[in-house]
C-alpha positions in Angstrom: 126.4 51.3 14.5 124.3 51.0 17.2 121.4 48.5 17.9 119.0 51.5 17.9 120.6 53.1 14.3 120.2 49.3 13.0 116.7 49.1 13.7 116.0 52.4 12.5 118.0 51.3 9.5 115.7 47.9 9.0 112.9 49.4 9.8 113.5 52.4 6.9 114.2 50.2 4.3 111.4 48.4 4.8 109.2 51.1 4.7 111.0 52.3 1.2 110.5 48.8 -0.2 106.8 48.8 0.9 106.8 46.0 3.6 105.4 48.5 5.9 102.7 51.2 5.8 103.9 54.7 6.7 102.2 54.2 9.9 105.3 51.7 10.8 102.7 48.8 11.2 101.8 45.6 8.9 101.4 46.4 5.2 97.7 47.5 4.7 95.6 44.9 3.8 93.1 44.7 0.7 90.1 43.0 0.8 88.5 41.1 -2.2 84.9 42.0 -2.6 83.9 39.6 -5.1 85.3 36.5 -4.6 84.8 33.5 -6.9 82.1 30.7 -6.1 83.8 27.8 -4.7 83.4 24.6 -7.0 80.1 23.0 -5.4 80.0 19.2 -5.3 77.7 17.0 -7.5 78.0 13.7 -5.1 77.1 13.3 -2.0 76.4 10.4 0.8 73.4 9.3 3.3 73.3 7.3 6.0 70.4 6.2 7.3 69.8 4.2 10.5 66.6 4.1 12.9 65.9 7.2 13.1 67.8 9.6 11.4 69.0 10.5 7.8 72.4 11.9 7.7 73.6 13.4 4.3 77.8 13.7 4.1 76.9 17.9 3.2 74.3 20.1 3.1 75.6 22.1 0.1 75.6 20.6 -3.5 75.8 22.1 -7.1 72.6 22.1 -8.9 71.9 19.9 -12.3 72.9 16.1 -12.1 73.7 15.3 -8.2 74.7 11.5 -7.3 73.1 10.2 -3.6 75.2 7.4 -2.7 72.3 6.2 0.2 73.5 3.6 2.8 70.8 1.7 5.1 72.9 1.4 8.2 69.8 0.2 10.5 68.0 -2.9 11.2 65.2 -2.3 9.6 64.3 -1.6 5.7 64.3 1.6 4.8 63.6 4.1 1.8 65.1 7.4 0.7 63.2 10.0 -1.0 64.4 13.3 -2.5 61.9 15.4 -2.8 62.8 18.6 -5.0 61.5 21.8 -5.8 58.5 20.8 -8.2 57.5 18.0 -5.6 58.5 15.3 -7.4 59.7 12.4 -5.5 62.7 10.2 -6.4 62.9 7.0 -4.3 65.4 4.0 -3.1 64.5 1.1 -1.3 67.0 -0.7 1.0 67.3 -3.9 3.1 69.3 -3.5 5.8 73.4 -3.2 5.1 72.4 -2.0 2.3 73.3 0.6 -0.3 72.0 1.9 -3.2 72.7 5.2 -5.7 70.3 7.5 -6.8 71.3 9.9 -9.6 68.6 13.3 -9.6 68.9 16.3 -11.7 68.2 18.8 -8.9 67.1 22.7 -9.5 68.6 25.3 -7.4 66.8 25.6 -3.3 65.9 23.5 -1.3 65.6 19.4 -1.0 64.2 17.0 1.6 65.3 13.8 2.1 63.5 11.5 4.3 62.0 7.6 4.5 57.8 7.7 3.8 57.8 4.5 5.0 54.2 3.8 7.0 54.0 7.4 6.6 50.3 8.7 7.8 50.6 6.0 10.6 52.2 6.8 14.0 55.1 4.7 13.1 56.0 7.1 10.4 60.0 7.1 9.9 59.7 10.6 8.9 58.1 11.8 12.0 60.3 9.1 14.4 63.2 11.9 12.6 64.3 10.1 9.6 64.3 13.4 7.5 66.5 15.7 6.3 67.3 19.1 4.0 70.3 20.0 1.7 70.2 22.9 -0.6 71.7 22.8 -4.1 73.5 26.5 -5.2 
């Protein structure tokens, strides 16, 4: 046999089996159009430092959602989650500090930030110690 005829051969048998399309290329692909919602998290961290609030994700499951909040500046620091009916759930930490801060949170949108000396210019949430995640 030939190393054309073998090919041929290959290449024929794996269209009977259904490797290949009848076009001779890759099997034809199907896409899933509803595809199932990744598990969310229900934890998440925060670090915060002068000036800046850093959660571990932006992306949490909604209903009971654990902060683990970690006051990695020099200064003392609070956390507040603010969430969607405005109600504010705070921590306070020295610095080196950590603290947790369990929050039953409703689908949209939630800030984080530190109020502390807020309405003065030496706001923490203005200097940028703010942040959003959204809970799914």
């Amino acid at each position: 046999m030939t190393a054309r005829a073998a090919v041929a051969a290959v290449l024929g048998g794996a269209l009977a089996a259904g490797l290949i399309g009848a076009g001779g290329g890759a099997p034809e692909r199907r896409h899933r159009l509803n595809l199932p919602e990744p598990d969310l998290p229900r934890a998440l961290a925060v670090d915060e430092a002068e000036w800046s609030v850093r959660p571990s994700r932006t992306l949490v499951a909604a209903g009971l959602v654990r902060l683990r909040i970690y006051n990695r500046g020099e200064d003392d620091h609070n956390l507040v989650v603010v969430d969607r009916t405005g109600r504010p759930h705070v921590a306070f930490l020295r610095p080196r500090e950590s603290a947790t801060l369990s929050v039953r949170l409703a689908p949209g949108r939630v800030r984080l930030l530190c109020t502390l000396f807020a309405g003065t210019a030496d706001s923490h949430e203005l200097r940028g110690m703010r942040a959003e995640i959204r809970v799914r």
